[in-house]
Residue, then its C-alpha position, 0 to 999 in steps of 0.5 A: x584350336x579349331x580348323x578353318x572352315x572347308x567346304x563339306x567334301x573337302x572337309x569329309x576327304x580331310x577326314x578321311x585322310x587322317x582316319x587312315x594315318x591315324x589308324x595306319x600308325x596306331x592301330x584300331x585299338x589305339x585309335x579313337x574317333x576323338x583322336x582323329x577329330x583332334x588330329x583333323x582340328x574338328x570336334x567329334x560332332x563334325x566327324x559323326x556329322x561326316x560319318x553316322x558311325x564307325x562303319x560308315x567311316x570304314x566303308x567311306x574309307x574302301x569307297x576312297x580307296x575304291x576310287x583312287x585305284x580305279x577298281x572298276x576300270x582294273x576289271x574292265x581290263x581284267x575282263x578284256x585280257x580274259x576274253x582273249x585268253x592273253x594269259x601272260x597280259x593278265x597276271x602282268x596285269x593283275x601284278x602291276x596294279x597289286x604293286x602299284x596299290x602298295x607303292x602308292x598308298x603305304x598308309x592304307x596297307x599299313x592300316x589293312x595289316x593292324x586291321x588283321x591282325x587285330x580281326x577288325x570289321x574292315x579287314x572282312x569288309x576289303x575282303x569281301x569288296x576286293x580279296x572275293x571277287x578278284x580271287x573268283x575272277x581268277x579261279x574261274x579263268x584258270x578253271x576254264x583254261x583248265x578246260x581248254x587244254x592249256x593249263x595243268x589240273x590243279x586246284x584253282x584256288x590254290x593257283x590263285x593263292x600263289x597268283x595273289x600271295x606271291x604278289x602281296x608279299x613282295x608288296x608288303x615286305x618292299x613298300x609297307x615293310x621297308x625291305x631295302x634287298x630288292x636289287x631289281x626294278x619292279x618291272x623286271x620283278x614283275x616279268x619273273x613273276x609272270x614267268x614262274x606262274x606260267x611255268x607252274x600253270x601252262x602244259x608241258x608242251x606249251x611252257x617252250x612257246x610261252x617262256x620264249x614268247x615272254x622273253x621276246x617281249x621283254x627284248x631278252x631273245x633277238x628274233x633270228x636263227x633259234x639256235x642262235x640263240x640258245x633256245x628251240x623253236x616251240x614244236x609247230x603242233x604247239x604253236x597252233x594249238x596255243x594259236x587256236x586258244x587265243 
């Protein structure tokens, strides 16, 4: 039976909603655009009226999620951690918001994951609307720390293959997957996130300073006598030189 008549965006947004599950809980192979005109209540007619095609379907798909995640405000933010060279706040950030995207679109994630493995159009269209440029964002960042003499020589991409893969697949194991042994909150996943990248990212002679910075911020060291509390006081050279990066 027909649906009730909606008003042209409504209908393009309902549209779109149920491309998504559709696609998300049978696969792209599985999935024709008769069956998502069905599950909406619609002919196919409407639908192509909506979309010309199958990829102007996929791409209004990445514009929603585009949308709905505030891609351009993320890098906004991005941008403004970098210029002050806040390394800690930008990995928490870039974390926080690959969780969040997860945790609150499953059924988009699920259907990017048919989307790879069945070497489908949209997964090279999110990779090259998303995946690039946050991956050479980043690569470039760690590269000019590189330079300032406060991260270690290694490949950047490599750097940012375990930036975004450690992420992703904590994402995908806990929202997509179902994965129920995380015993920690996500923000205190995240924290350890941050700190094992920093461990493997700052030079020698910066990691004290930048693990007992972070702990502060999470209330874990009490401000006071150093030995106090089991820890060193960074070397004062160290402190001003991080001081000088900033």
């Amino acid at each position: 039976m027909p649906s009730a008549r909606m008003p042209s965006e409504d209908r393009r947004r309902q549209l779109l909603q149920v491309a998504v599950e559709s696609f998300a809980r049978n696969g792209f192979s599985g999935t024709k655009t008769k069956d998502i005109a069905a599950a909406a209540g619609v002919s196919e007619a409407i639908l192509f009226r909506h979309f010309a095609s199958k990829e102007d379907l996929y791409h209004a798909i990445l514009d929603e999620k585009e949308a709905t995640m505030g891609g351009d405000r993320w890098f906004v933010e991005m941008n403004e951690l970098a210029e002050r060279r806040d390394d800690r706040g930008l990995f928490r950030h870039v974390a926080r918001q690959l969780i969040r995207s997860f945790r609150e679109d499953v059924a988009f994630h699920r259907l990017l994951l048919y989307a790879s493995l069945e070497g489908h159009l949209l997964a090279d269209l999110f990779h090259e609307r998303f995946g690039l440029p946050m991956g050479d964002f980043l690569s470039r960042y760690i590269a000019r720390r590189q330079q300032e003499g406060a991260f270690r020589e290694c490949d950047p991409e490599v750097a940012v293959m375990l930036v975004i893969g450690s992420v992703i697949h904590y994402s995908m194991a806990r929202h997509v997957l179902g994965v129920k042994t995380f015993a920690r909150a996500e923000d205190a996943i995240v924290e350890q996130f941050v700190e094992l990248i920093l461990a493997g990212l700052e030079q020698a002679d910066l990691e004290q300073g930048g693990r007992e910075q972070g702990r502060r911020e999470q209330g874990g060291l009490e401000q006071g006598d150093p030995e106090q509390n089991g820890l060193e006081q960074a070397p004062a050279s160290s402190r001003m030189a991080k001081g000088k990066q900033k």
